[in-house]
N, C-alpha and C positions, 0 to 999 in steps of 0.2 A: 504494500500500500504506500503509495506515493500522496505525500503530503504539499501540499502546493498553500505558499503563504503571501504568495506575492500578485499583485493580480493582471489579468494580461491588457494588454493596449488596445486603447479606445478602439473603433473602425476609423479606416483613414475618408477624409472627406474630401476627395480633389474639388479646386474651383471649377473645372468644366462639366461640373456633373449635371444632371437631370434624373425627374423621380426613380424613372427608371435604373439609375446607379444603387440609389439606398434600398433597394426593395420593394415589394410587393406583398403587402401584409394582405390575410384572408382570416378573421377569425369566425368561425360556425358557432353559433351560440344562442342561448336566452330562448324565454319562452313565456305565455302569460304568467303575469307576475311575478317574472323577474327578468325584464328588460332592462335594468339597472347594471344588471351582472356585466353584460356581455360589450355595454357604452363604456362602461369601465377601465375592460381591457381594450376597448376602440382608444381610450384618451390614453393609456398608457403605450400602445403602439406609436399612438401620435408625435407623443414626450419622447420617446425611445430613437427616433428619428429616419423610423420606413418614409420612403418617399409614397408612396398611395398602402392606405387603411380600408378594406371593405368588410364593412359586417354582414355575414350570412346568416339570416335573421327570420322567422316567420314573419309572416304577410301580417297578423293581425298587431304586432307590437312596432311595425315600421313608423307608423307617426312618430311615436313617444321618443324612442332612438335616435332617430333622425334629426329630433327637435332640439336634442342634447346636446348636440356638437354638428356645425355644417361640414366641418373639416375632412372627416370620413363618408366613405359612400355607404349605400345602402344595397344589398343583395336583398329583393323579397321572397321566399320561397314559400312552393305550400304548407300548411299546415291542418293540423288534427281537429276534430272537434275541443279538443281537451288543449288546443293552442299552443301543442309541441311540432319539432318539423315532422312532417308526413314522410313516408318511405318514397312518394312518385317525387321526392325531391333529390333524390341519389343522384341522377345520371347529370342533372347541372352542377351539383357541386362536384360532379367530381372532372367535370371541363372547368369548372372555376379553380378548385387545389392547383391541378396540372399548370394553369396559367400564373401561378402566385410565386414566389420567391419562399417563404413559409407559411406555415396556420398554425391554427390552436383549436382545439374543439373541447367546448365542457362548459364556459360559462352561461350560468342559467339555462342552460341546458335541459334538464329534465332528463328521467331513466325511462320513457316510455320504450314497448318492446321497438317499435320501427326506428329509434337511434341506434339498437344492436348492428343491422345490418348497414346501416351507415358508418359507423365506426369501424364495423371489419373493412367495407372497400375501403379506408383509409391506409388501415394498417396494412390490407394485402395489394394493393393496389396502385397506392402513392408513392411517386420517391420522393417528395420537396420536405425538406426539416417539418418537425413535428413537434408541436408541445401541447399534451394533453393535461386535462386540469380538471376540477369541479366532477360536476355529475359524468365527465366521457367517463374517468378516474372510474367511478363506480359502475360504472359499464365495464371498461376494460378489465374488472374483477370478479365481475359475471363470466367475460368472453374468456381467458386467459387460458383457464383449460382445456379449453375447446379448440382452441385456434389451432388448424392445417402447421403442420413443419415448413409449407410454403410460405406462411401468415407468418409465425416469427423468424423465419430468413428474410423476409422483403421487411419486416419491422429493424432487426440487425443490422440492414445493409445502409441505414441512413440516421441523420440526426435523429434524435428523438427526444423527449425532455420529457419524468413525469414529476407532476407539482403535488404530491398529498400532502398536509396536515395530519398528524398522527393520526385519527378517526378514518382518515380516509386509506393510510399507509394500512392498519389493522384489519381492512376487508382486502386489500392488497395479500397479503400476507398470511393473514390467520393468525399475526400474534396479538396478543392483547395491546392495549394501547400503556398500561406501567409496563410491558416486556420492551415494547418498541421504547420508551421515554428513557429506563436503564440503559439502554444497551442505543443509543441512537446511531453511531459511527459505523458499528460492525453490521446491524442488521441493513442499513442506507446498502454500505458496501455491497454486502453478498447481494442484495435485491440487484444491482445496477451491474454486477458482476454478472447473475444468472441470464437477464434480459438482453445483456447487453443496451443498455440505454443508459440515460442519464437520469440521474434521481437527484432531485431537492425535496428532501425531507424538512418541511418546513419548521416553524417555530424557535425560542430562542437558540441561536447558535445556529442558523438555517445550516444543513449538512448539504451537501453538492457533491457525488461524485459521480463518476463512469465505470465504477469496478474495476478501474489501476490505480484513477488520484482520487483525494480525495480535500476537500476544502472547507471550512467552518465559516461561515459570514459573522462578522465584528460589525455590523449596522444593526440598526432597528431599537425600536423601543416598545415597551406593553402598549403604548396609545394604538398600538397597528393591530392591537387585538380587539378589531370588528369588523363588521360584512363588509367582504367586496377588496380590502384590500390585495389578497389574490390574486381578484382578477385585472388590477392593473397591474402588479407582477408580471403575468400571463402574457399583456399584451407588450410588456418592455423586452419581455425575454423572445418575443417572437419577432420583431422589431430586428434585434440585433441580430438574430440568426438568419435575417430577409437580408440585411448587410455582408454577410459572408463570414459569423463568427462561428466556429464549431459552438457545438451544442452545451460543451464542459464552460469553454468559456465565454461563453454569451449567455450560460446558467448564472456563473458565476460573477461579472459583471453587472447583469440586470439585479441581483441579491442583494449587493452593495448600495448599486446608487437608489433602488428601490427604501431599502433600510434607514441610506443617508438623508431620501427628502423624508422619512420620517423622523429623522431628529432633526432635521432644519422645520419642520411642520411643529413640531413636539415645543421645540425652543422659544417659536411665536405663540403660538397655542395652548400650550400644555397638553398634556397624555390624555386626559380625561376628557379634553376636549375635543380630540381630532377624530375625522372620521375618515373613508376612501377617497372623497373626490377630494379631500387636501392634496392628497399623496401627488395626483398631475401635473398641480399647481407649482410644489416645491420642486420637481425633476428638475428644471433648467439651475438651481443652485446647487444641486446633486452634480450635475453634466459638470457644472463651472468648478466645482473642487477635483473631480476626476480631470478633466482637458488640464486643467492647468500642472498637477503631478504630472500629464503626460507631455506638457512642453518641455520642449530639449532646453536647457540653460546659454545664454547665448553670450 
């Protein structure tokens, strides 16, 4: 196990660039009542610095989303009586994944059966980086045993990034959530180890590894303990992987500066006071303490 303390440099931003150079963010997500989730990690993509944001979104939450932020597009897909995506929405998303740079699938999301087989063409089907989160999370713990040797080779052959919170690592797993809290390093390890994937094991000391290194995050504060902060996580760390970061380290960069604008949030605000859409707000003072460690001294 390779311990990594140091952390890696920014993405480079040439002057001649266009959206097209920063990526192509796709996050699949949200569902009634909770269209919140999935804007969330829209603005954290945005903070993160993908050059185009599009949320794939059901048809009936698109006002609300939409209304949140102009800055990101909107994807409307069909959906269920019960205002989850519908299953006749597979074959578009899966031309929209192929055109993206990365995605994310899980926030606000919902477990209904017709996200199961959306989430496998994902894993069997897509090669563009990947970071799963929220409810895909508890899908993918449903599918895990079930998935084709084709499903986790074409899952192996590419980035992939999964985000639990100990609750969510416990159906992951099978261990209790005091087994996974003792032991957080070794159990992160072997899971990212078996998968081959990359695992951030959320919560204090966020844990990041890929089953060789492994990394501790030194940011954040208890104020980041309430809804939604995840899913701008989600959309920073998706962001950076649309930029061309590996999955380890575009895990581990999006932890920090995500962590950081919550104690620059924390510092204005206090703990008790801050909630998720702070965390967007602060990223540009986040970006300005990391860019500047990363200026060469002149």
């Amino acid at each position: 196990m390779q311990r990594i303390n140091q952390l890696p440099a920014v993405p480079v931003r040439p002057d001649d660039s266009h959206k097209g150079t920063f990526g192509l963010v796709l996050i699949v997500g949200g569902s009634r009542g909770m269209s919140g989730a999935v804007a969330l990690a829209g603005l954290g993509a945005l903070r993160g610095g993908a050059g185009l944001v599009t949320l794939a979104i059901p048809d009936g939450i698109l006002e609300s989303v939409a209304a949140i932020e102009p800055s990101y597009l909107t994807l409307p897909l069909p959906e269920t009586a019960a205002g989850t995506l519908d299953g006749s929405a597979q074959p578009i998303l899966k031309t929209a994944v192929t055109n993206c740079s990365a995605f994310a699938v899980g926030p606000g999301w919902g477990t209904a059966c017709e996200l199961q087989s959306i989430l496998t063409m994902f894993i069997s089907d897509i090669s563009q980086p990947m970071v799963i989160d929220a409810d895909a999370l508890n899908i993918f713990a449903m599918l895990k045993d079930d998935l084709s040797s084709e499903s986790i080779s074409a899952l192996k052959a590419r980035d992939c990034i999964l985000t639990p919170h100990p609750g969510e690592f416990a159906r992951l797993t099978g261990l209790s959530i005091p087994e996974i809290q003792a032991n957080r390093e070794e159990v992160a390890y072997q899971f990212a180890q078996q998968w081959n994937i990359v695992l951030v094991l959320k919560g204090q000391g966020t844990v990041i590894t890929d089953g060789a290194r492994i990394a501790i995050n030194q940011t954040g504060n208890n104020g980041m303990a309430t809804g939604g902060t995840g899913d701008v996580l989600t959309g920073l760390m998706t962001a950076l992987l649309a930029q061309g970061m590996t999955g380890f380290e575009a895990a581990q960069l999006a932890t920090h500066l995500h962590g950081l604008a919550g104690d620059f949030a924390a510092k204005e605000l206090t703990q008790p006071a801050m909630y998720a859409s702070d965390l967007p707000r602060y990223l540009p003072q986040a970006w300005a303490t990391s860019l500047q460690k990363n200026t060469p001294a002149s």
